[in-house]
C-alpha positions in Angstrom: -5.9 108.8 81.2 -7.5 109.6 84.5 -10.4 111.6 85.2 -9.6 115.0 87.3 -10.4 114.6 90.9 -13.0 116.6 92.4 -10.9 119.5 93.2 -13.2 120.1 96.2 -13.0 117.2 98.5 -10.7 118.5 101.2 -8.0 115.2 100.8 -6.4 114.6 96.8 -4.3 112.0 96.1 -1.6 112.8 93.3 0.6 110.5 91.8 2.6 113.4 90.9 1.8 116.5 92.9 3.8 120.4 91.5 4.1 122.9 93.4 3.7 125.8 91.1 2.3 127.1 87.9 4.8 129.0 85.9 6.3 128.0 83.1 8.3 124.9 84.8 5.5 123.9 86.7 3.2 123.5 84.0 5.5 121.8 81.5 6.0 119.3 84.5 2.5 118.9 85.1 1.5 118.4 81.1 4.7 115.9 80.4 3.8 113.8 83.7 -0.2 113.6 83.0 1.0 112.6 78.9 3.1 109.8 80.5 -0.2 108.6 82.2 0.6 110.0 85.8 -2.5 111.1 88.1 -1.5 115.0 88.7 -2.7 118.0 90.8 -1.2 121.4 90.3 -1.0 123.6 93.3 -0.7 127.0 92.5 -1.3 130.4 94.4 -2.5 132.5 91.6 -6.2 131.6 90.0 -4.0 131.3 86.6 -1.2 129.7 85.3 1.8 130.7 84.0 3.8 131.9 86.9 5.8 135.4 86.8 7.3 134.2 83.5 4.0 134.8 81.6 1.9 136.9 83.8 4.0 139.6 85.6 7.5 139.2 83.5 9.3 137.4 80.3 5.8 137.6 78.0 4.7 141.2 79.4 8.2 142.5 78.9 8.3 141.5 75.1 5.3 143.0 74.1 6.2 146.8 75.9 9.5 145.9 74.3 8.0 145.3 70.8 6.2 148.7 71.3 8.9 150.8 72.2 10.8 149.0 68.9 8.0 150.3 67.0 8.5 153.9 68.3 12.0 154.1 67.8 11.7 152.6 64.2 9.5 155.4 63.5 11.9 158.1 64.6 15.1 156.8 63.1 13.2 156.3 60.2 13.7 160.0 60.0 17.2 159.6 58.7 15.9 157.2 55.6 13.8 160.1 54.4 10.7 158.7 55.9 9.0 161.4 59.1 5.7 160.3 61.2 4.1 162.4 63.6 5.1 162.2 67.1 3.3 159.2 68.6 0.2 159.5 70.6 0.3 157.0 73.9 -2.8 155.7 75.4 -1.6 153.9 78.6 -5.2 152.6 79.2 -5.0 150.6 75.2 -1.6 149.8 76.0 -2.6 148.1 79.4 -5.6 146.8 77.9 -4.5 144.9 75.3 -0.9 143.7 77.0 -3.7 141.9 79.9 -6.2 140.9 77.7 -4.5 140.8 74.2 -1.5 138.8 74.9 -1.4 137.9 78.3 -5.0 136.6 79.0 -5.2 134.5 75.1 -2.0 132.6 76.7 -3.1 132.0 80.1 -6.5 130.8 78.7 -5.1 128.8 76.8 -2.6 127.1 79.9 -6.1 126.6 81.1 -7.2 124.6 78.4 -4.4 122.7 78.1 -4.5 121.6 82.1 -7.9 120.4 81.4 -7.3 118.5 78.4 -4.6 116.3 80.1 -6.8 116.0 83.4 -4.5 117.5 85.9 -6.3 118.9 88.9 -5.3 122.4 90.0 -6.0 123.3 93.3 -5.6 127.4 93.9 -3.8 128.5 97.3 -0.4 128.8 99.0 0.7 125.9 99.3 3.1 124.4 102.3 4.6 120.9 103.2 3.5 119.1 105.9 5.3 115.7 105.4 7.1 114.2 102.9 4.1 112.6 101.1 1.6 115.8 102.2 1.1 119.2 101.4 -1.1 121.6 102.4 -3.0 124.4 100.4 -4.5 126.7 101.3 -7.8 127.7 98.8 -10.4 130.1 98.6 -13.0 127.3 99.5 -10.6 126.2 103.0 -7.6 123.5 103.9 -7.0 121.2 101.0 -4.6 118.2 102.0 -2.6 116.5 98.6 -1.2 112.9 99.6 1.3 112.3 97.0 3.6 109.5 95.7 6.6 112.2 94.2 5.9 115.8 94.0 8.0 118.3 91.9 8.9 121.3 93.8 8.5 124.4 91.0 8.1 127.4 93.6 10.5 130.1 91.6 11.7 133.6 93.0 11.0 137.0 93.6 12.8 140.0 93.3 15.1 140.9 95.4 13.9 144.1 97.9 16.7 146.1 100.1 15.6 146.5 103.2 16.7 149.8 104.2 14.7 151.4 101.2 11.1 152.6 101.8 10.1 149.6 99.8 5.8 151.0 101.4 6.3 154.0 99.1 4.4 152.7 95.2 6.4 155.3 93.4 9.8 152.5 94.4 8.7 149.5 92.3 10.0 146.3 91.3 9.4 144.7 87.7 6.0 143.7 88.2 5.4 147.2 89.6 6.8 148.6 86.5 5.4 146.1 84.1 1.5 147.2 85.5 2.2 151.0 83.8 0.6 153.1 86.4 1.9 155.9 84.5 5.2 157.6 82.6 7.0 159.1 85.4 9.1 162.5 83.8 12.1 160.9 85.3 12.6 157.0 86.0 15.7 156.2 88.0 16.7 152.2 87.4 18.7 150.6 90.1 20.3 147.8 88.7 21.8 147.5 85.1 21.3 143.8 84.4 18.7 142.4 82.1 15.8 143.2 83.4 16.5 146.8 84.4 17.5 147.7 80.9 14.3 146.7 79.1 12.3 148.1 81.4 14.8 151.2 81.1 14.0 150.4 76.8 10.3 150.2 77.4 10.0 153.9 79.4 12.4 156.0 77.7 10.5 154.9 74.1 7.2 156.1 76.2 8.6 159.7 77.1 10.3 159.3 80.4 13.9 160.7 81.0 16.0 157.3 82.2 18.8 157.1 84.9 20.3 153.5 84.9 22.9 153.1 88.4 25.2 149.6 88.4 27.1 148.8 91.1 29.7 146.5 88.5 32.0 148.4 86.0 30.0 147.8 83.1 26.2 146.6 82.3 25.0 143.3 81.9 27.8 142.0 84.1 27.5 138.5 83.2 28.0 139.2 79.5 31.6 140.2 77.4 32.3 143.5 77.6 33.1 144.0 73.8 29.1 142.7 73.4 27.4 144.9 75.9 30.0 148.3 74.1 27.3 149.0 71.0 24.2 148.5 73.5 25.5 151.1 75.9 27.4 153.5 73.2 23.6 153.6 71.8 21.8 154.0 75.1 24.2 156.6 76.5 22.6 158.9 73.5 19.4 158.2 74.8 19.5 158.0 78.4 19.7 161.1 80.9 22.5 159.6 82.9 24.6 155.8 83.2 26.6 155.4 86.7 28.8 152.5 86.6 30.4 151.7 89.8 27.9 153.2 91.5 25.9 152.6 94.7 22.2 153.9 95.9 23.0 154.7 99.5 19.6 156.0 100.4 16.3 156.8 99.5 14.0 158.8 100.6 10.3 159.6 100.2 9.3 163.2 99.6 5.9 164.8 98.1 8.2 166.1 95.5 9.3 162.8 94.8 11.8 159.8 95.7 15.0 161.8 96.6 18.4 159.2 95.9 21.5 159.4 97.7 24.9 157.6 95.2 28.4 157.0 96.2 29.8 156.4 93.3 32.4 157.7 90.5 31.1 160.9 88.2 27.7 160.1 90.3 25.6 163.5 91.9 25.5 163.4 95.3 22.0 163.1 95.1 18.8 163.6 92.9 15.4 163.4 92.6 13.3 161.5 90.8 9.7 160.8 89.9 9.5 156.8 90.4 12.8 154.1 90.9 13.0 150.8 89.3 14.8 148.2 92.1 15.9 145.3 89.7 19.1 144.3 91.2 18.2 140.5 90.8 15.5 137.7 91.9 15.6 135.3 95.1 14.7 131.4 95.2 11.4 130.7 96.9 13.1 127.7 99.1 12.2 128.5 102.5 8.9 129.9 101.7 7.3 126.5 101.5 7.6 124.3 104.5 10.5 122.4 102.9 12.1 121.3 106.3 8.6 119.6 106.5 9.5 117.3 104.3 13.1 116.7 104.9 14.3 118.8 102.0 17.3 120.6 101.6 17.4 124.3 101.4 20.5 126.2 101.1 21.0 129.9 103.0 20.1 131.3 99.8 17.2 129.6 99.4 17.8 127.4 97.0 17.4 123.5 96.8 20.1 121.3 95.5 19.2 118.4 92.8 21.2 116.3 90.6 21.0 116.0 87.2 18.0 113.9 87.3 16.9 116.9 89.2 16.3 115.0 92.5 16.6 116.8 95.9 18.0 114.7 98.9 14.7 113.5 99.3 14.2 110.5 96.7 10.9 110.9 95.6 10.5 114.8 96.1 12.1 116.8 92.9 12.9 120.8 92.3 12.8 122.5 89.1 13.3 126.2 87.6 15.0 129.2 89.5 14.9 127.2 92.8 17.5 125.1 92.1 19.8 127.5 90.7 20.9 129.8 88.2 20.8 130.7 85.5 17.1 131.8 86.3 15.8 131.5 82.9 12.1 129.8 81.9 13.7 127.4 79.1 15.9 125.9 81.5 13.4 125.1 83.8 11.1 124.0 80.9 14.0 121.4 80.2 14.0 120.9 83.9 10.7 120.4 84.0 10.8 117.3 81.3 13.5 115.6 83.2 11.7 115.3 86.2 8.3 114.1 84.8 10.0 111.5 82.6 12.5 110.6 85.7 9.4 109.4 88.1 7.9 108.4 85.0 10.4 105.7 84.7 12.8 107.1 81.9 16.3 107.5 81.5 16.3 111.4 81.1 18.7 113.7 83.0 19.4 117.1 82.4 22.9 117.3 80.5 22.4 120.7 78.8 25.8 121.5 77.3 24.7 125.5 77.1 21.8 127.4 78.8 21.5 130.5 75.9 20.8 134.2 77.9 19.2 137.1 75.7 19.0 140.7 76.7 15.8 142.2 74.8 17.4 145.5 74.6 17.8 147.5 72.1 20.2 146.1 70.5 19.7 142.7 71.7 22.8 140.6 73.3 22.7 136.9 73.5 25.2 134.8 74.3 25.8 131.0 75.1 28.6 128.3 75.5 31.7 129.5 76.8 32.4 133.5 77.6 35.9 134.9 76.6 35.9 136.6 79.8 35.7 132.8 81.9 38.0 131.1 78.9 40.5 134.0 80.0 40.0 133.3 83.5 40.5 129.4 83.2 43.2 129.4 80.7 41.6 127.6 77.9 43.1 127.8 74.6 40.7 129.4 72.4 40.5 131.3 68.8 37.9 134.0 68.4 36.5 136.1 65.3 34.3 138.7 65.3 32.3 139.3 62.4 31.3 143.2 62.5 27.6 144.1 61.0 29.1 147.3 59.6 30.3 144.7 56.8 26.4 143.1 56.7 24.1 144.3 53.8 21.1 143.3 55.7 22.5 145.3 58.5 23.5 148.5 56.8 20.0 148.1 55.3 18.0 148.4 58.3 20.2 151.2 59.3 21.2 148.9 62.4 25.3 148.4 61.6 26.9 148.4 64.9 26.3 145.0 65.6 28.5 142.3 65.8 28.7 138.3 65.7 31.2 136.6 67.6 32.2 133.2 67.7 34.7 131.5 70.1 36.6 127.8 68.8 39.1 125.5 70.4 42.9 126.7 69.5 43.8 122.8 68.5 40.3 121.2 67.1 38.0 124.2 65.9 35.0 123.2 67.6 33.0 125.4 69.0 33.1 126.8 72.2 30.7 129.7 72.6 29.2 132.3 70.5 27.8 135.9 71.5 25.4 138.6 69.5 24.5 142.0 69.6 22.1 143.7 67.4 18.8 143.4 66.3 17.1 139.4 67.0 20.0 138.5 68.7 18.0 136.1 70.8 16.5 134.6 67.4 20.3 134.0 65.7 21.4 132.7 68.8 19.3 129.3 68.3 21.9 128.3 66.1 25.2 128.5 67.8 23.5 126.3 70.8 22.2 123.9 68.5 26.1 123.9 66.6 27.7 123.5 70.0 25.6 120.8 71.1 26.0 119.0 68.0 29.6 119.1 68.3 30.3 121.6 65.5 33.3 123.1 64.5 33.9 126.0 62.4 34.3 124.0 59.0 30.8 123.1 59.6 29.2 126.0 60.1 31.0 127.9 57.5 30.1 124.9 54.8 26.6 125.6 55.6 24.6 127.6 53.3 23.2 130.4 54.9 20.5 132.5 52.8 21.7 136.3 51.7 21.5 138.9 52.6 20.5 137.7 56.8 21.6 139.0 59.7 21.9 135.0 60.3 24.7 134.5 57.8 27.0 137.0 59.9 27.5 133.7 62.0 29.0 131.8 58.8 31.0 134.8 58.1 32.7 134.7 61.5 33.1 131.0 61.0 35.0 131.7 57.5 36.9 134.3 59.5 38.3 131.2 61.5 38.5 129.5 58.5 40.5 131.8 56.6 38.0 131.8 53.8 36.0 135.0 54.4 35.8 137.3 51.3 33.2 139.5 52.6 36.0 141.8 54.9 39.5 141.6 54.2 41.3 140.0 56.9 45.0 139.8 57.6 47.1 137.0 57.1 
C-alpha cells in the first residue's frame, strides 16, 4: 500500500481522486485504497462523514431514540407503570449527540482514512480539467492531478426563495438538528421523511407541532394504507396536519414567523415560534466546475451514470444523491463499491433489484420492491396480504398493535414483489423482504422459514401464509 502524500505540497497526484467525504465518498475512498489504488479525499468540512453523519441520518436517530424514550415512559402510564414528567437539558442533549455519538464516529472515519493511507485534503473543491481539480484549503490552492476521480458531492436542502430564508427562527434540517432551543410552537413545512422525525423529535421535547403537505397524504412516496396508523397516531399528538396545503408567505415579525396557507380546512394564517422548511434536498452538480471537465450535468443538477456508475466522461465517475434518487446513504455506499472496484479493474455494476426507504417515525414505515400504488398504475398482476399486528402477541405486548405487515407476490408465480411495514423497527424487519426479493423468493419460501415467536419479525411469515392459505394465526376467508 502506498504511503500518504504530503498533504501540503501545493500539486497531488491521485490515482483515484473523490470528491467528497460523506458516507459515499468515504466508502469509495476505503474500497479504492484496499484494492491498492493511490487516493486523496477532497472534502470541505475538517471531518468526514458528510451530512449523512454529521448534520442528518446519524443525528436524527439519536433525537429520535430520545423522544422514543419519552413517549415509552408516558404510555407506559396505561400498563400501570407512571414516571415523573421528564426533565430536558438541551445543553446534555447537544453535548452528548456532538461528542457522544457523532464525534466517536467521525473519529473513527478519521482513523480509518489513515489506516488505508488515503490523503484528505480539506477545502472546496472545483474542476479545472478533466484530469485536475482544484481545492481550496486553509493552508492556500492545492492542485490534485488524477488518473479517475469519483464525483461524491451530494445535496442540500432545498430553500424557497421568496421566504425570509436570513431570519434563524426559519431553519432547515441541519438548523433543526443543532437544537437552539424548543420553540412553543414549531410549524413543519413539508410532510415527507425528514419533516416528520424532526416533527417526532420536538413534539416528544414539549413543542406544539404543525406539519403542512402540499400532496393528499404524508410520505407521498409511500402506500397510503402504510402511512394511515402513522398519521391516525400523530393526529392525536400534533396541534394541526394540512394536507393539500400550501405556505404562500412568510413573514418575519418580533412576535414571531407569521404563515400565510391556501389550502383546504387550513387558517388563513398563523403564527408561530420557529418553521421547519424540509420540502426535499437538491444535487450538488453545478456547484463544482463540472463543465470543466466535460461532465454532464442535468438542469436539476444531477449527473447521469450507468450502471458501472460512469458519467459521459470515461474515467470521471459520480456516486450518492448526485446521480439520482432515491437520495439514500446505502445506495450510495453500494454506489460507492461499484465505482472503486470498476477503475479497479472488476466486473462490478450496480444491479440493485430494490433500494429499501425507512421513515423513523413513530411508528416506523419501510418499504421496498414494488409499491401497490405503481403495480396499480402499470397494470401488473399482483396478490397482496396484509398481516395486521392487532393479531401479533409481541405487538399487543408492547402495547404497539396498529401496525401492519404487508407483502405484495406475482398473481401467476408467487414470488415476491414488494413488501411494506409500519410499526415499531420497521426499518430493522425490512432487511428481510429485500434480501427475499433479491434472492428470488416466493411466498412458499418465506412462509417455510422458521421465524422465532413471539417477533414482530414473524408477522412477515404470517403474511406469507396468508398468501399461502396456511395462516392459523387470523382466520381468513376462503
Amino acid at each position: 500500500m502506498t504511503a500518504p502524500q504530503d498533504s501540503s505540497s501545493s500539486e497531488l497526484h491521485a490515482e483515484v481522486l473523490v470528491l467528497g467525504g460523506g458516507p459515499g465518498g468515504y466508502t469509495a475512498a476505503f474500497r479504492a485504497a484496499d484494492l491498492g489504488k493511490k487516493v486523496v479525499l477532497a472534502e470541505r468540512y475538517p471531518v468526514l462523514g458528510g451530512v449523512c453523519l454529521n448534520v442528518g441520518c446519524i443525528p436524527s436517530k439519536a433525537l429520535l431514540h430520545l423522544a422514543h424514550v419519552i413517549h415509552s415512559a408516558e404510555e407506559s402510564a396505561a400498563f400501570g407503570v407512571s414516571f415523573g414528567h421528564p426533565n430536558i437539558d438541551l445543553d446534555k442533549i447537544r453535548d452528548w449527540k456532538n461528542n457522544r455519538v457523532v464525534k466517536t464516529l467521525t473519529t473513527g472515519l478519521s482513523g480509518l482514512a489513515k489506516q488505508r493511507q488515503v490523503t484528505v485534503l480539506t477545502g472546496v473543491g472545483q474542476f479545472t480539467s478533466d484530469k485536475t481539480l482544484s481545492v481550496a484549503t486553509p493552508e492556500g490552492e492545492k492542485t490534485v492531478r488524477f488518473d479517475n476521480a469519483i464525483i461524491a458531492a451530494g445535496s442540500q436542502p432545498t430553500k424557497i426563495p421568496v421566504f425570509p430564508n436570513d431570519d434563524p427562527r426559519l431553519m432547515d434540517s441541519t438548523g433543526a438538528l443543532a437544537l437552539a432551543d424548543i420553540p412553543k410552537r414549531l410549524l413543519i413545512v413539508g410532510g415527507g421523511i425528514i419533516g416528520l422525525e424532526m416533527a417526532n423529535v420536538y413534539h416528544a421535547l414539549g413543542s406544539k407541532i404543525t406539519v403542512v403537505e402540499l400532496m393528499d397524504q404524508l410520505i407521498p412516496g409511500c402506500d397510503a394504507d402504510l402511512v394511515k396508523p402513522l398519521h391516525q397516531r400523530i393526529a392525536k399528538q400534533y396541534e394541526n396536519i394540512f394536507l393539500k396545503t400550501k405556505v404562500a408567505k412568510i413573514e418575519s415579525t418580533e412576535e414571531g414567523l407569521k404563515v400565510s396557507f391556501e389550502g383546504e380546512g387550513a387558517p388563513e394564517s398563523d403564527l408561530f415560534d420557529r418553521v421547519l422548511v424540509a420540502v426535499g434536498r437538491r444535487p450538488n452538480g453545478k456547484l463544482i466546475g463540472a463543465e470543466a471537465a466535460g461532465v454532464t450535468v442535468n438542469e436539476q443538477g444531477f449527473i447521469p451514470v450507468d450502471d458501472r456508475q460512469r458519467t459521459n466522461v470515461p474515467h470521471i465517475y459520480a456516486i450518492g444523491d448526485i446521480v439520482g434518487n432515491p437520495m439514500l446513504a446505502h445506495k450510495a455506499t453500494h454506489e460507492a463499491k461499484v465505482a472503486a472496484e470498476v477503475i479497479a479493474g472488476h466486473h462490478s455494476a450496480f444491479q440493485a433489484l430494490t433500494i429499501p426507504s425507512v421513515a423513523y417515525t413513530d411508528p416506523e414505515l419501510a418499504w421496498m420492491g414494488l409499491t401497490e400504488t405503481a403495480a396499480k398504475a402499470q397494470g401488473i398482476a399482483y396478490e397482496k396480504a396484509t398481516f395486521p399486528w392487532a393479531a401479533s402477541g409481541r405487538a399487543l405486548g408492547t402495547g404497539r398493535r396498529e401496525g401492519l405487515t404487508k407483502l405484495l407476490v406475482d398473481k401467476e408465480t408467487k414470488r415476491i414483489l414488494g413488501a411494506g411495514i409500519v410499526g415499531p423497527n420497521a426499518g430493522e424487519l425490512i432487511a428481510e423482504a429485500v434480501l427475499a426479493l433479491e434472492m428470488g423468493a416466493d411466498a412458499e419460501d418465506v412462509s417455510l422459514t422458521i421465524h422465532p415467536h413471539p417477533t414482530l419479525s414473524e408477522t412477515f411469515a404470517f403474511a406469507a401464509e396468508m398468501i399461502e392459505g396456511s395462516i392459523t394465526d387470523i382466520y381468513v376467508k376462503k
